[in-house]
N, C-alpha and C positions, 0 to 999 in steps of 0.2 A: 674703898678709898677712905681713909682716915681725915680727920676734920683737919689734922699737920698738914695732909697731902693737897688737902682743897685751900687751905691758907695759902703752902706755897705757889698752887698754880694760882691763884686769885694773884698774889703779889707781880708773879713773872707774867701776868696779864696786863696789869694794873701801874702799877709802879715801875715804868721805863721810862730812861731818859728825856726830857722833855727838849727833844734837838729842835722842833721849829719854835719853841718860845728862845732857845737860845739864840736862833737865828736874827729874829725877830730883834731882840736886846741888842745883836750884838749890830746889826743893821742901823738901829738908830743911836748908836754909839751910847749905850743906857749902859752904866755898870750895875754890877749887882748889888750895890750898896744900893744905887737909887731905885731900882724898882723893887728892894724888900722894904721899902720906906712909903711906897706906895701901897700898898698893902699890907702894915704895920707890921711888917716882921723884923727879926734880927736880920743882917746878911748872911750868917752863914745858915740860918735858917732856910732862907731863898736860896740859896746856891745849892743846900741838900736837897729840895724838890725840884727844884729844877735837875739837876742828876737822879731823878725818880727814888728816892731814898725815903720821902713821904708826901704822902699824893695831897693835892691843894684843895684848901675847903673851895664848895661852890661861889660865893662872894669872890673871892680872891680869882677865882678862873676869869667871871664876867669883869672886872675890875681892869684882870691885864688884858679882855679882850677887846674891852674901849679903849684901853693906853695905844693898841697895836692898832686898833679900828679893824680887826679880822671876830670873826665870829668862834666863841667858845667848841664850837668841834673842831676848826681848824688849827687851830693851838692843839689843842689836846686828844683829840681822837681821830681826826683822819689821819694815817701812815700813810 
């Protein structure tokens, strides 16, 4: 396996959709303007990780997982 081949699966592990943060947002009627403002991003910046496009620093996980009051694996790692 080539270091290409271990990127890709790393990615196609790593960076997927993040559907219960959007749940979550869309549950308490948060646009994505307001919670990339909460953890000082641009929006379309927040709207590209949250569509798994680029995966969120550790701060930024714990940040939206007091916003939501859920714990940082449920947001992000349990499927």
């Amino acid at each position: 396996m080539t270091a290409t081949d271990k990127k890709k699966m790393l990615k196609e592990k790593y960076l997927k959709p993040k559907t219960k943060l959007r749940k979550l947002r869309l549950s308490e009627e948060f646009t994505t303007e307001y919670v990339a403002s909460l953890i000082g991003l641009q929006r379309r910046q927040y709207e590209q990780k949250e569509q798994g496009k680029y995966p969120f620093n550790d701060y930024e996980m714990e940040i939206l997982a007091k916003t939501f009051d859920v714990s940082v694996e449920d947001i992000f790692f349990n499927h």
